[in-house]
C-alpha positions in Angstrom: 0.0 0.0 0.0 1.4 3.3 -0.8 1.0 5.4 1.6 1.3 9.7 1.9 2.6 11.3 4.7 2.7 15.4 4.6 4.5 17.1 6.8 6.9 13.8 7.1 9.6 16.0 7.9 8.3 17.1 11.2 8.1 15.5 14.9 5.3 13.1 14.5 5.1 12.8 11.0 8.9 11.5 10.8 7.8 9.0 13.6 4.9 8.2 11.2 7.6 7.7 8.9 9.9 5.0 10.7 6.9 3.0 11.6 5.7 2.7 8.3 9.2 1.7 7.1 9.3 -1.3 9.7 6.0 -2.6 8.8 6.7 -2.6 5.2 4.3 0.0 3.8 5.2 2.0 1.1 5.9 5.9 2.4 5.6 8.7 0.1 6.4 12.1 2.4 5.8 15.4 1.1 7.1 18.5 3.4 8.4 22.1 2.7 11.0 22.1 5.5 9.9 25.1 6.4 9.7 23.8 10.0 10.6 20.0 9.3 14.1 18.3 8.7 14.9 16.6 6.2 17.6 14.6 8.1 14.4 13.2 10.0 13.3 11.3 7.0 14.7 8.0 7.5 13.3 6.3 4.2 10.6 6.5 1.5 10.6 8.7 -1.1 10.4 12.2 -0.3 9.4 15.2 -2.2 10.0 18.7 -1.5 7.2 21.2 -1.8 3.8 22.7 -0.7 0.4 21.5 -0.2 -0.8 24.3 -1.2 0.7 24.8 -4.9 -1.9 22.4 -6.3 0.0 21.6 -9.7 3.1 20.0 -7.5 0.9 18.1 -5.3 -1.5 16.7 -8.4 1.8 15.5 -10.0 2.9 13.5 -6.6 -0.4 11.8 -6.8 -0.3 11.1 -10.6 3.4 9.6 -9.7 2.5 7.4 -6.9 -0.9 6.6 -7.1 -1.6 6.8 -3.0 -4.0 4.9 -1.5 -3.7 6.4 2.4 -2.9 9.9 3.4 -1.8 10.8 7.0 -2.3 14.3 7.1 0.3 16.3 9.8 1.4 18.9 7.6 -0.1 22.1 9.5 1.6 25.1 11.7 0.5 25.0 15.5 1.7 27.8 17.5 -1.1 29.1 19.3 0.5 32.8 20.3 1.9 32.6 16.6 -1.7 32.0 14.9 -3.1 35.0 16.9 -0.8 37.1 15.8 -1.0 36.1 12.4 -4.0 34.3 12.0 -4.3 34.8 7.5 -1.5 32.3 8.3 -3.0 29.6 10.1 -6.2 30.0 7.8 -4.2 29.8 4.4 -1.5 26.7 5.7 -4.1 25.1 7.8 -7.3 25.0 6.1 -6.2 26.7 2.5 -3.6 24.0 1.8 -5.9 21.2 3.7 -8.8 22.0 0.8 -6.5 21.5 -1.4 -4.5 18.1 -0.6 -8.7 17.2 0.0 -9.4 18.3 -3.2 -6.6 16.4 -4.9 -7.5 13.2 -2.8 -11.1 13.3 -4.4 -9.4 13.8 -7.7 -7.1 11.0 -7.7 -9.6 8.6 -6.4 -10.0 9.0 -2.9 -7.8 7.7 -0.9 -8.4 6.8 2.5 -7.5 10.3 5.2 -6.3 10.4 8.5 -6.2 13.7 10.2 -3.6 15.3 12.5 -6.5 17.2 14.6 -6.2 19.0 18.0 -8.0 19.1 21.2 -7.6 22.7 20.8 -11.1 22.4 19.0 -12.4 21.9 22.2 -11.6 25.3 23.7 -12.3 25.8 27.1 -13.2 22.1 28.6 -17.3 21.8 30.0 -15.9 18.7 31.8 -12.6 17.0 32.3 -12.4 14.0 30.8 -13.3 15.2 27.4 -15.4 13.5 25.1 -15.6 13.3 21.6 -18.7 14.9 21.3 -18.1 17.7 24.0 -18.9 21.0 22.6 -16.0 22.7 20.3 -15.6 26.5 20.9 -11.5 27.2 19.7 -10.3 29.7 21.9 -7.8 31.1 18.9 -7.0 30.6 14.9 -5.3 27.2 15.2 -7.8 25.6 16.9 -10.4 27.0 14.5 -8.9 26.0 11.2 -8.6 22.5 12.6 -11.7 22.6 13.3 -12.2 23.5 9.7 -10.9 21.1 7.8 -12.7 18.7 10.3 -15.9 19.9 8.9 -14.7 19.8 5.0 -13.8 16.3 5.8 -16.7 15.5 7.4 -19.1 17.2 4.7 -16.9 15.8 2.3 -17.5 12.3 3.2 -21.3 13.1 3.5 -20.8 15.0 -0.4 -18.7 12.0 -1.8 -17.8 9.2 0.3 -14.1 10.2 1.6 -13.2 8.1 4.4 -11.7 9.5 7.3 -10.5 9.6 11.0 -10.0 12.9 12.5 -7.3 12.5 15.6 -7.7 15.1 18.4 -4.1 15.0 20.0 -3.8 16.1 23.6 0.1 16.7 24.9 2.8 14.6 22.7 5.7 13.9 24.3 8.6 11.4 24.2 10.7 10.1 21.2 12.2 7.3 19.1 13.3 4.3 21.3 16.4 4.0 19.2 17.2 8.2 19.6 17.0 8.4 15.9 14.8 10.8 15.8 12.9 12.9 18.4 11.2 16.8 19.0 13.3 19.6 17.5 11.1 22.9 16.6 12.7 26.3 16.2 11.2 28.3 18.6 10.8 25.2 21.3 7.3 25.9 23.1 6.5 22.7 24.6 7.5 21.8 27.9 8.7 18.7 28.1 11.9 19.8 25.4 11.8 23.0 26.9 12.5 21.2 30.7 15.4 19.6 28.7 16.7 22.3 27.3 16.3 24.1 30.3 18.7 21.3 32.1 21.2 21.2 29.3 21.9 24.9 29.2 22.4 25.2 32.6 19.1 27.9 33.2 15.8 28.2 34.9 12.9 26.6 33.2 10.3 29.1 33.0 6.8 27.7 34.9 3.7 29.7 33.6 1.2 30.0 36.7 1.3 28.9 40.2 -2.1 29.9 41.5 -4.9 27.4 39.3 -7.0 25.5 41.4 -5.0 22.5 40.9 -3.1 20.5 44.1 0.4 22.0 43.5 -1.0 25.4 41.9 0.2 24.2 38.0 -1.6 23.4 35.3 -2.7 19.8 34.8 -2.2 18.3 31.3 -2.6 15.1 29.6 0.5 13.5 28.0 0.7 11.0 25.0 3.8 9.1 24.0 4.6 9.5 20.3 4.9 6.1 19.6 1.8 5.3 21.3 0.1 8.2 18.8 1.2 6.6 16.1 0.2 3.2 16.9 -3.1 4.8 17.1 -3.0 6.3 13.4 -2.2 2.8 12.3 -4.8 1.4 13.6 -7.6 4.3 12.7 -6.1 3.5 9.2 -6.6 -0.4 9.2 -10.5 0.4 11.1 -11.1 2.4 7.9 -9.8 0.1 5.6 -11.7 -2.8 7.0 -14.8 -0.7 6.3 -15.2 1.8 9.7 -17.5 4.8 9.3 -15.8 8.6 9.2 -15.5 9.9 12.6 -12.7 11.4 15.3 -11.0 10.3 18.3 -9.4 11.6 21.2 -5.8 10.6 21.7 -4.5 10.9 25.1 -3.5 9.0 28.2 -6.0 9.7 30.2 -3.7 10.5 33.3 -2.8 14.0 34.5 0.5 15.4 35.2 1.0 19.0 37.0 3.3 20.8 35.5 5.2 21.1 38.6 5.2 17.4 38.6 6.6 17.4 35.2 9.7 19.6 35.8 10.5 16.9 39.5 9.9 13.6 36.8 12.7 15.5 34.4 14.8 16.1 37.4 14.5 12.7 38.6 15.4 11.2 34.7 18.2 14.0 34.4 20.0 13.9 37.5 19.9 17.3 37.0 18.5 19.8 40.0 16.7 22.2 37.4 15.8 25.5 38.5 12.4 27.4 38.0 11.2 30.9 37.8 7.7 31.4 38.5 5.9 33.7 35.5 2.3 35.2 35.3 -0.5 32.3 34.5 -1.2 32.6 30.5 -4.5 34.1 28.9 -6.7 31.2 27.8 -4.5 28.5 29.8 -7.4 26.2 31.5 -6.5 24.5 34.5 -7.0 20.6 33.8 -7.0 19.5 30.3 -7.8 15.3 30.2 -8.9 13.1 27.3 -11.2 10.7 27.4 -9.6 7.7 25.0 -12.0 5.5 25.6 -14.1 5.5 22.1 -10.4 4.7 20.5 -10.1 1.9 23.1 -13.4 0.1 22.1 -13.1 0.9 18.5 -9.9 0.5 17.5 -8.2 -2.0 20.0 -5.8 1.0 21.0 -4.1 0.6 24.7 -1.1 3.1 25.2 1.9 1.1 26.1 3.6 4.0 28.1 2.2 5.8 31.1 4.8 6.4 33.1 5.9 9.9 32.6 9.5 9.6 33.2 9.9 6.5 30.8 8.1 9.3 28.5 10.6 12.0 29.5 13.9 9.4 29.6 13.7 8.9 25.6 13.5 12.2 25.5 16.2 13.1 27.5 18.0 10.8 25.3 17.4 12.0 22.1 18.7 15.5 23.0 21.8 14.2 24.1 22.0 12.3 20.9 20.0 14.8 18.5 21.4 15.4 15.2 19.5 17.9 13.6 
């Protein structure tokens, strides 16, 4: 099966990537490096360009003939996309249209989407469901949201199949420290910890007052690998005949972010320090996914819950990192 991955280039895509390699599918990756690296490509064929210049991506589908696409070309800075939302709207959702477009074209192949659980906004109720109200709280959350909805009218229009994957925190990286997180600015925490404890400098900690038990935010964290299992599987449920819907990917286990910084000082050996900054605007308290609908459909289990087995391979790809 031949099998398109955009945004291949990037931190989850490139894990995409490597999986597909070791279970034999064929992997066609399309990313601009704009934000990807091309040294986290580890096999396939891979073709430099945009999603969003329709005559190069129509000619990459005439080529290969896909049969899949794993979608996870998109930017997702949150401060970034309200600052500069025509951005977010025209990467995001502009060249989304298009790649859906294309895929209708060339005979629809099968899609599954990198999606957020920023669609959710502010949470009603922790753990959240799939069908919990979506009310984005800024421009990258809304043009997921988006291309949700062309997806899902699309398959109503002309029978695309799809899964739409609402990610919660991802964290971790390749057992083998091949390849792992590197974005340019860093804004996630986990890498940030790390960096944090290889330069030698305070970690900067975002809020100390939420109604949480240690004062810090409370997030749900995913290992990569784990995420990807997950996209496998939604792919093989489609295959085998599964209806279009979306899933929540998450752990379902909440980590303060105070408890974060102790598990990377505890996998570091490395006292990191901390200085305490104003909360966030639009940071909730608790954010926790509910996994079970991926559980009972799909088969999925998340193989690794302890957070500093999370953090470790982490830790050990940027001591290793190469790009």
């Amino acid at each position: 099966m031949s099998i398109l991955v955009t945004g291949g280039a990037g931190y989850i895509g490139s894990h995409c990537v490597k999986a597909l390699l070791r279970r034999g599918d064929d992997a066609v990756i399309i990313d601009n490096l704009g934000r990807g690296h091309r040294e986290a490509v580890l096999g396939g064929r891979f073709y430099e360009g945009d999603l969003g210049d329709r005559v190069f991506l129509e000619g990459v589908f005439q080529k290969e003939r896909i049969d899949a696409v794993f979608h996870f070309a998109a930017l997702s800075l949150v401060g970034e996309s309200v600052e500069t939302p025509e951005l977010y709207f025209s990467n995001n959702v502009g060249a989304g249209l298009t790649l859906i477009e294309t895929a209708l074209k060339f005979g629809k192949p099968t899609i599954v989407f990198s999606s957020t659980a920023a669609v959710y906004g502010e949470p009603t109720r922790v753990p959240i469901e799939e069908d919990d109200p979506q009310i984005p709280k800024n421009p990258y959350g809304e043009s997921k949201q988006c291309v949700e909805r062309i997806l899902q009218d699309c398959a109503a229009a002309h029978g695309l199949k799809y899964a739409a994957l609402r990610y919660f925190n991802v964290a971790g990286a390749d057992a083998d420290a091949e390849i792992g997180e590197a974005h340019e600015p860093e804004t996630h925490l986990i890498p940030c910890i790390l960096q944090a404890a290889q330069e030698n400098r305070p970690v900067r900690l975002f809020g100390t007052d939420y109604p949480t038990p240690d004062g810090t935010c409370i997030r749900d964290y995913i290992d990569v690998g784990d995420l990807i299992d997950a996209h496998l599987l939604a792919l093989d449920y489609l295959k085998n005949g599964g209806e279009p819907t979306a899933f929540n990917l998450g752990s379902g286990k909440g980590f303060s972010n105070l408890e974060i910084i102790n598990a990377a000082r505890a996998v570091t050996g490395i006292d990191i320090q901390v200085q305490n900054e104003p909360r966030r605007a639009g940071d909730p308290a608790v954010l926790l996914a509910s996994s079970q609908k991926a559980m009972d459909v799909l088969g999925w289990r998340p193989r690794y819950t302890d957070i500093e087995e999370i953090i470790r391979t982490a830790w050990n790809w940027s001591l290793k990192r190469r790009y």
